[in-house]
N, C-alpha and C positions, 0 to 999 in steps of 0.2 A: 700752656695754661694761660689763657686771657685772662685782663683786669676785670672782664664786662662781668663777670658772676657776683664778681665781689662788691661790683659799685650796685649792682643792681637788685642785692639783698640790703645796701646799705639806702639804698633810695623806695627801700619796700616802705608805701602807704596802704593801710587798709582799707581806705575809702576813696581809693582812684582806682579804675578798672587796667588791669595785668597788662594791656596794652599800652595804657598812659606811662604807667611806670615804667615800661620798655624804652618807651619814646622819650619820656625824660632821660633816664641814664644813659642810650645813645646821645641825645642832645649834648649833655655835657661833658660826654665824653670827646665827643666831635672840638666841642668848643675848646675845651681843656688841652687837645692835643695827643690823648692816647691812641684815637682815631686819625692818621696826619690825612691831607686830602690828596686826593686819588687814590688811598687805600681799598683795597677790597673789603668788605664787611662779610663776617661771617654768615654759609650760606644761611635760610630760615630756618632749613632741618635739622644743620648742626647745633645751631643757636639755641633754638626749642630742646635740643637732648641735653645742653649745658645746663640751660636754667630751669630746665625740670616744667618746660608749661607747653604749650600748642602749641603746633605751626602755623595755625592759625591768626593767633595771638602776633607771633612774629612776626606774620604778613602785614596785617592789621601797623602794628605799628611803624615797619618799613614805610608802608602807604602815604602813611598821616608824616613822616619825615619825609619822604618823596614831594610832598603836596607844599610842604615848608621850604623847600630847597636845599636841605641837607643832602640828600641821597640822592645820587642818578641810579639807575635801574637800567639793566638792558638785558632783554629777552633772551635766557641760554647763556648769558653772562655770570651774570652776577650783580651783586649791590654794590654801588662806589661813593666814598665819602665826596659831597659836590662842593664842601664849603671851607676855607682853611682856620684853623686856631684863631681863637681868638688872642691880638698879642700882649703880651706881660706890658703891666705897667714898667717902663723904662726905671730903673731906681736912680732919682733924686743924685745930683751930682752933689750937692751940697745937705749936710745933716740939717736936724730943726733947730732953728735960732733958740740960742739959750742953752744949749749943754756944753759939757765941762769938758777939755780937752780930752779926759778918762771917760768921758760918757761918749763923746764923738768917736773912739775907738772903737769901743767897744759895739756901738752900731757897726760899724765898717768890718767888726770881726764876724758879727753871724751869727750863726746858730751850725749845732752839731747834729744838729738830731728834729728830724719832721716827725712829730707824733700821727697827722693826719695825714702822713703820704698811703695812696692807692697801693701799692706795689703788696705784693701778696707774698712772696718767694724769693727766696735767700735774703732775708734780711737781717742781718750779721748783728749780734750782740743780741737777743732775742731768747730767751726759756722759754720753755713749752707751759703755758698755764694751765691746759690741761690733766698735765701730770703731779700741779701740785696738790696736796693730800686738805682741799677747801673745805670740807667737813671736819677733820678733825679740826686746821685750823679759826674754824666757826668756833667747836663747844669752848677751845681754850680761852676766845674770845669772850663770849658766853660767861666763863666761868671766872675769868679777870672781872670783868664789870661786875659780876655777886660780891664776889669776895672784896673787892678795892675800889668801884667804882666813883666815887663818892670822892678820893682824893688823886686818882686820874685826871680826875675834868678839871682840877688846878690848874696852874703856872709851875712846871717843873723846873728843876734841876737843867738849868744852861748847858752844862758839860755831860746831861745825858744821866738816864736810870742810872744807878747806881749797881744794880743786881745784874742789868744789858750791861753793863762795863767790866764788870764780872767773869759773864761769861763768855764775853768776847775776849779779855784778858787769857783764858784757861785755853778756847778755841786754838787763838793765834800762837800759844806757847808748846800748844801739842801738834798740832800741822800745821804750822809756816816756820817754827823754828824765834817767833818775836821773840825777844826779849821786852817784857815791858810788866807794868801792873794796872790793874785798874784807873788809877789816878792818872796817868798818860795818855788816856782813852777819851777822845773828845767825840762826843755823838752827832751828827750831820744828818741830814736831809739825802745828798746825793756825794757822789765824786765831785761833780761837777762843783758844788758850792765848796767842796773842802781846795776842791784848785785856785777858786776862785779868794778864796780865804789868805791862800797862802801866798796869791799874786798882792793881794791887798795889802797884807802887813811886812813882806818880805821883799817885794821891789820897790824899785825907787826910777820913777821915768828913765831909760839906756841904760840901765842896768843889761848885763853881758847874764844872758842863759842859753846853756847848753841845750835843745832841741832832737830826739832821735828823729831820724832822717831816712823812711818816712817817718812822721812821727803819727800822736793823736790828736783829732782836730782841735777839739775839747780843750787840752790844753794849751795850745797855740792859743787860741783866741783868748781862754781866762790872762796869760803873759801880755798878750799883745793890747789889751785891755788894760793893763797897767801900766805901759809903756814900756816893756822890756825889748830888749835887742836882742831877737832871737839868732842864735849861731846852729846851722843844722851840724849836730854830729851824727856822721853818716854810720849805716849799721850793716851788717854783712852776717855770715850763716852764725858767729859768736856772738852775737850782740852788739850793745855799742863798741863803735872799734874805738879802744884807748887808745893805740897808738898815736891813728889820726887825733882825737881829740885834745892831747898832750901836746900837739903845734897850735890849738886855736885859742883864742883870746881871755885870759882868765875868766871864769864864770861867779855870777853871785850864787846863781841856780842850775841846777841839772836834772831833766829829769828823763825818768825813762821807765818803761815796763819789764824788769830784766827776766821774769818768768814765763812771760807768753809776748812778747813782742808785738805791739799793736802799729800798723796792720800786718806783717809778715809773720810772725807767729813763731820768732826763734827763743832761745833759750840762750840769756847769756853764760858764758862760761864762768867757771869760777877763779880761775884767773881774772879774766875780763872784771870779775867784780871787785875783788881785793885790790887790782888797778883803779876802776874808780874809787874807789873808797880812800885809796891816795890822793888822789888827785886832787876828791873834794879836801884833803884834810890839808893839802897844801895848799888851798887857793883861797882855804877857810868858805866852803861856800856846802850848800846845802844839798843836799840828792833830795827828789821827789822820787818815791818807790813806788808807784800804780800796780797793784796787784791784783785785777782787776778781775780774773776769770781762773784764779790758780788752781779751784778746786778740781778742775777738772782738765788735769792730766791723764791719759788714755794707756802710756804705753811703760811708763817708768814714773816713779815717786818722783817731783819737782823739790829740784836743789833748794834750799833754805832758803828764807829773804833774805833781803842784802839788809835789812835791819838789824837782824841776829849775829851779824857779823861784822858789826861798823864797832870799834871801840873808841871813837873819839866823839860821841853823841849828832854826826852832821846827817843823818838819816829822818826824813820824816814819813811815813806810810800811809798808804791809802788803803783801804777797804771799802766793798759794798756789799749786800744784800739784794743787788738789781739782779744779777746774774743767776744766784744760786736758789733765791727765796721768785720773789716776782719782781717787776720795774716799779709798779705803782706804791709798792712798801714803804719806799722812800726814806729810806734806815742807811748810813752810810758812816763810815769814823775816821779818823786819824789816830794815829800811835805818835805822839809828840816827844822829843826830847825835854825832861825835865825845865829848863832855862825858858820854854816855847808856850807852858803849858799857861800861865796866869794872864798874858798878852791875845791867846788863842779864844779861851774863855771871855774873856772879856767881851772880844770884838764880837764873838759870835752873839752874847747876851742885847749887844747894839743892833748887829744885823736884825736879829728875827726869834732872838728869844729861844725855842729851844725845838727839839721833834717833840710831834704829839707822843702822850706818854703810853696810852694805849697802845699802840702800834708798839711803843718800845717794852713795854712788859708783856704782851702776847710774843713777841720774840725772843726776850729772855727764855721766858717758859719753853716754848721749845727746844731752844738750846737745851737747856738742863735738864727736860726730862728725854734727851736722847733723839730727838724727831730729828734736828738738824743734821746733826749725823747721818743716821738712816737716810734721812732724802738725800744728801749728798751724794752717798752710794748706790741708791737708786737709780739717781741722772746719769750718774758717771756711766752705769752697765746703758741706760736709754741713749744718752747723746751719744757714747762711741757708735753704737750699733748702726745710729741714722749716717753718723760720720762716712761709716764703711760702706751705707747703701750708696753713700753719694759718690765715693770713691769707685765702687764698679760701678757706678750709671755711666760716671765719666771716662770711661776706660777707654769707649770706643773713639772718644775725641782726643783722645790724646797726642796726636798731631798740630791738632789745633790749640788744644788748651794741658798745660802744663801745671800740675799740684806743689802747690810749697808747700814744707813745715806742717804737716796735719798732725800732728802729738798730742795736738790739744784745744781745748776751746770750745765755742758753741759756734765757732765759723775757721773757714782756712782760707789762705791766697792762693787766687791760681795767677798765673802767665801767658800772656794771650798776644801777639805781635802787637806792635805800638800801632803801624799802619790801619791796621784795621780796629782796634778800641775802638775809638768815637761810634764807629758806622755798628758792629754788634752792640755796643752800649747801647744806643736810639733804639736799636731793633727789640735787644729785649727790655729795654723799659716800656716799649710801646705796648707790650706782651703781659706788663704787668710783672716783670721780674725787679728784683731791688739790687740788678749790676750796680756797684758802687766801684767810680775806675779807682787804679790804685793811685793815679797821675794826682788826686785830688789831696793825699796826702805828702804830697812832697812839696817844701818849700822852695827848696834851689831846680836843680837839674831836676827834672825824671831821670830814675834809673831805670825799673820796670813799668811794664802797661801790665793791666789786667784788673781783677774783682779781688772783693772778699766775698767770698759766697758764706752766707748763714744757713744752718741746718738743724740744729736744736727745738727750733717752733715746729718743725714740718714733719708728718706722718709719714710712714713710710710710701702711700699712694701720692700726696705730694711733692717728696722730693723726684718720682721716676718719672710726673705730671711736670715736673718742672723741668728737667733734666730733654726732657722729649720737645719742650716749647723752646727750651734753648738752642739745640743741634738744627732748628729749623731757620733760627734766627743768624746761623754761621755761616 
């Protein structure tokens, strides 16, 4: 499956002729790199049945790139990219004059996540938006603004609706096993900012944090943004291995995904966890719990949070709403230990004041009139099914590429020789696939080569469209 369909609905003007807009999205796709030079370009005929217009049209626009020096052309050939990338600005050895030793890091850490990346297929952590129920939740919307409108468009509540803390309180105590109440429930925007939260008031520059290994990017960079000293603890088919981490260097933080392992996708044991839960309570330091995708276990109920089972309060929990509702919702909490909760508030009241409250009362409502639920189990019977399509597309490569841990999730890891990663990565990115290597989550060594393939966003004609553009790329 090529990128070209999708840049080239995204470069749709209704007032350039079908050709120009051909010519444009070839162009910058040339330039950009998804096109490398000397590549072949798809033939005109193919081209024209992809994006649904003439062969004519594709001639047409071949021609006029021809004439500009993009394309060579030869008779009984084919079309060939004549021109190479344009190259990336080189990044700046030195940050902008003027920021703060925490600001210069925090440039140097990155970003986790490209919102306007091209790539179309397998792009991991992804819900299907089509399948959520946008009408009903329109009239809810609709019917919050009649009824409440008027004290929504306020300044809310810092630490979050009250009625959302609610029944986020009831959710997390009936499937995930929390312990907690309302008042413990701090309401956020994303993960991202509750990591970000907790790097801010809880390290202190070399501070010692415990890292799973691979871990998540996310939160590497939030740590390494505060100046923590990340130690990887390495993880295996249990989870974080205690063993190992019981030789490294006391931690102030730990953190880890112990229900879906991000990116390998294992399941810590419950030993494994009652051993952290030592650990933290000897070393007095704090577990981050990223629960990130729990709802959707496929094959067996997922073991409790390690929240529900810490009795010495060093547990703090993440939650979101990206996974299970939509990304753009932008609803996300914390579950704080009592001692956490006036210091949490606070900062956050400094950061950015609060979520919008709309957003956070059409969610309520959901919850509690049953919808959340229901869609939950919806996705659950939707995403395993695409799971499994994916799992027999890949059957036939199984030579080549190797399945971890598929239990659960809206994406799983495969294994794919270290040797050859780089060269299939380029291939299918070039294709318009979202290969993500696994090499990019490891801090120390590489262990494994390979992807997280996402499958949750993709139809079942997509995932076997995908599946078919990748075995070519092998």
């Amino acid at each position: 499956m090529s990128a070209l369909p999708t840049l080239f609905a995204a470069e749709s003007q209704p007032d350039l002729a079908l050709y120009e807009q051909l010519s444009r999205t070839l162009r910058k796709a040339i330039l950009a790199g998804y096109l490398p030079l000397g590549s072949k370009v798809p033939a005109s005929r193919v081209l024209a049945a992809d994006l649904a217009i003439s062969r004519s049209t594709v001639e047409l626009a071949f021609s006029q790139l021809e004439a500009e020096g993009y394309l060579h052309r030869q008779v009984g050939v084919g079309s060939f990219v004549a021109i190479a990338a344009q190259p990336k600005p080189a990044r700046p050895r030195k940050t902008a004059a003027g920021l703060s030793q925490r600001g210069k890091m925090m440039v140097e850490a990155g970003t986790c996540r490209d919102a306007t990346s091209p790539f179309t297929a397998f792009t991991a952590g992804q819900p299907d938006p089509a399948a959520f129920p946008r009408e009903l939740w329109g009239k809810m919307t609709q019917q919050r603004w009649k009824k409440d409108g008027e004290r929504l468009m306020r300044y809310g509540d810092s630490q979050g609706l009250p009625e959302l803390r609610e029944a986020i309180a009831g959710y997390l105590a009936q499937s995930r096993g929390v312990v907690c109440d309302a008042a413990q429930i701090l309401v956020l925007t994303s993960s991202q900012q509750a990591l970000q939260l907790i790097a801010q008031l809880l390290i202190d520059p070399n501070d010692t944090v415990w890292l799973e290994e691979p871990g998540y990017l996310g939160a590497r960079n939030a740590l390494l943004s505060a100046g923590a000293k990340i130690i990887p603890a390495p993880v295996d088919h249990d989870g974080l291995n205690t063993e190992i981490s019981s030789t490294l260097s006391p931690p102030k933080l730990i953190y880890t995904t112990p229900s879906h392992q991000y990116p390998l996708g294992v399941t810590m044991s419950l030993p494994r966890r009652m051993a952290l839960l030592e650990q933290a309570a000897q070393h007095h330091a704090w577990i981050i719990e990223d629960d990130y995708d729990s709802e959707f276990s496929y094959e067996q109920r997922p073991l409790p949070a390690l929240q529900g089972l810490d009795q010495q309060g060093r547990v703090i929990y993440i939650g979101t709403f990206s996974k299970v509702l939509f990304p753009s919702l932008r609803i996300a909490y914390l579950v704080l230990p009592p001692d956490l909760i006036p210091a949490f508030v606070n900062a956050r009241a400094a950061f950015d004041g609060h979520t919008p409250q709309l957003a956070q009362a059409v969610t309520a409502d959901f919850m509690h009139q049953g919808h959340f639920a229901s869609h939950i189990r919806q996705m659950r019977v939707l995403y395993r099914s695409r799971r499994d399509l994916l799992l027999t597309a890949l059957q036939p490569l199984s030579e080549l590429i190797q399945t971890v841990n598929v239990n659960g999730g809206l994406q799983f890891a495969v294994e794919v020789d270290h040797h050859r990663e780089p060269q299939w990565t380029a291939a299918g990115q070039a294709q318009g696939l979202a290969l993500r290597p696994l090499s990019q989550f490891y801090l120390g060594e590489r262990k494994k080569s390979g992807w997280l393939l996402g499958y949750a966003s993709l139809s079942n004609i997509q995932i076997n469209s995908a599946v078919d553009t990748l075995k070519k790329c092998l």
